[in-house]
N, C-alpha and C positions, 0 to 999 in steps of 0.2 A: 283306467289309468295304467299304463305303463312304468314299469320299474326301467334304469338305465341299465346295461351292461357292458360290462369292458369288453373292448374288440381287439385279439390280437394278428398280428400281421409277422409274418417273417420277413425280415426287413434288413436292410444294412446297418450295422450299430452306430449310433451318437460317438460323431469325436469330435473330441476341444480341441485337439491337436493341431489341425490344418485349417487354413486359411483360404476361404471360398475366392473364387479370382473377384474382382467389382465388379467388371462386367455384366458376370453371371447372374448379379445380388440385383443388378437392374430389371433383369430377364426369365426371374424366379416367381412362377404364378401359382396360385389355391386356389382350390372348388370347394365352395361349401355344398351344405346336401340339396339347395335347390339348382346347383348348376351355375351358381355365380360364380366369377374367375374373377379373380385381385392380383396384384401384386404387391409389393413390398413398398413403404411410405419410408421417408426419411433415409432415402439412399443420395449420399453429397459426395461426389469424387469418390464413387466406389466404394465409402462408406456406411457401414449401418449406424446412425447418429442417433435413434431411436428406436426399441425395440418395439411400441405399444402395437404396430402393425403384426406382430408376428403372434399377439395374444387372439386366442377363438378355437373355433371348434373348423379348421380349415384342413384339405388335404391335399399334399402339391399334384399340381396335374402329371400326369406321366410324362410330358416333354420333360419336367424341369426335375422329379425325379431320377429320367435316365441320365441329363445334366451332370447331377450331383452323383449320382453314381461312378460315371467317367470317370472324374475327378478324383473318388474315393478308389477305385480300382485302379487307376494309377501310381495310388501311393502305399498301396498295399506290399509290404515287401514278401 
């Protein structure tokens, strides 16, 4: 049996601040650990109308990562 352990990553921090474009929110994919890619459920006009897509143990692939990056580097002052 294996015990869990936390894995950390140096990463760009969580902000409430800003506002993801819709577009992007349609175009924002996860791999879980056998290699499955998903996207985000409950996206209407650009909106996230339900969050329960976003619950699991997923990690965004590096397109939509570097995505999100952009954006955040953008508005870094």
């Amino acid at each position: 049996m294996s015990a869990a352990a936390a894995v950390h990553v140096d990463a760009t921090p969580v902000r409430f601040d800003m506002p993801v474009p819709g577009d992007l929110l349609s175009r924002l994919t996860w791999r879980n650990r056998r290699g499955q890619t998903r996207g985000l459920k409950h996206v209407v006009d650009g909106r996230l109308e339900r969050s329960v897509s976003l619950q699991g143990f997923y990690r965004l692939t590096s397109e939509s990562a570097d995505e999100l990056a952009q954006i955040v580097g953008n508005t870094v002052p």
